[in-house]
Phi, psi and omega in degrees: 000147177205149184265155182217123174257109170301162220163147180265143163312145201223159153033258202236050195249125159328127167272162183278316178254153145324133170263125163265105203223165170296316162313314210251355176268336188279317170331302189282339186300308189321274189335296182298328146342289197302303177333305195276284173346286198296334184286357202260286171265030169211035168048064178203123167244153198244131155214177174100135192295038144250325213278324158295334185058060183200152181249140193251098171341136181292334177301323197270300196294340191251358181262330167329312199264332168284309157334325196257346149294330166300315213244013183235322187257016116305305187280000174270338184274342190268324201220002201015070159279162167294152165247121191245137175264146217246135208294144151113334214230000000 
C-alpha cells in the first residue's frame, strides 16, 4: 500500500496536470489540433489524463477508456466507422 502527496512540480520534475494559465491554454488548444490529426491520419486516439490534458480520479480514467472503446474501437473494427479523437479529450 502506498500514499501518494500532491505538490507543485519543481526544478526539473515534469508537471502531471494542466495549470490554467494562458500558457497552458494556447498549449492545450495546440495539443487538441495534433490530437484530432493524429486519430484522423494514423488511427491513433489519445486518453487517460495526458491524453485528456484534465486531471482524472483513477475510476474517471478506466470508465474513459472504456467508454472510448465502446463508442469508438467497436464500431470502427465492426462497422468501419471513422476515428475521431472527440473535442475536449
Amino acid at each position: 500500500i502506498m500514499k501518494e502527496y500532491s505538490r507543485f512540480a519543481e526544478g526539473d520534475d515534469e508537471p502531471y496536470y494542466p495549470i490554467n494559465t494562458p500558457d497552458d491554454r494556447d498549449m492545450l488548444a495546440k495539443y487538441r489540433e495534433r490530437a484530432a490529426a493524429e486519430a484522423r491520419d494514423n488511427k491513433v486516439l489519445f486518453g487517460g489524463r495526458l491524453g485528456t490534458y484534465q486531471y482524472l480520479d483513477m475510476h474517471m480514467a478506466i470508465a474513459s477508456a472504456l467508454t472510448m472503446v465502446d463508442n469508438k474501437l467497436v464500431p470502427y473494427f465492426t462497422e468501419g466507422a471513422a476515428l475521431e479523437q472527440e473535442r475536449g479529450h
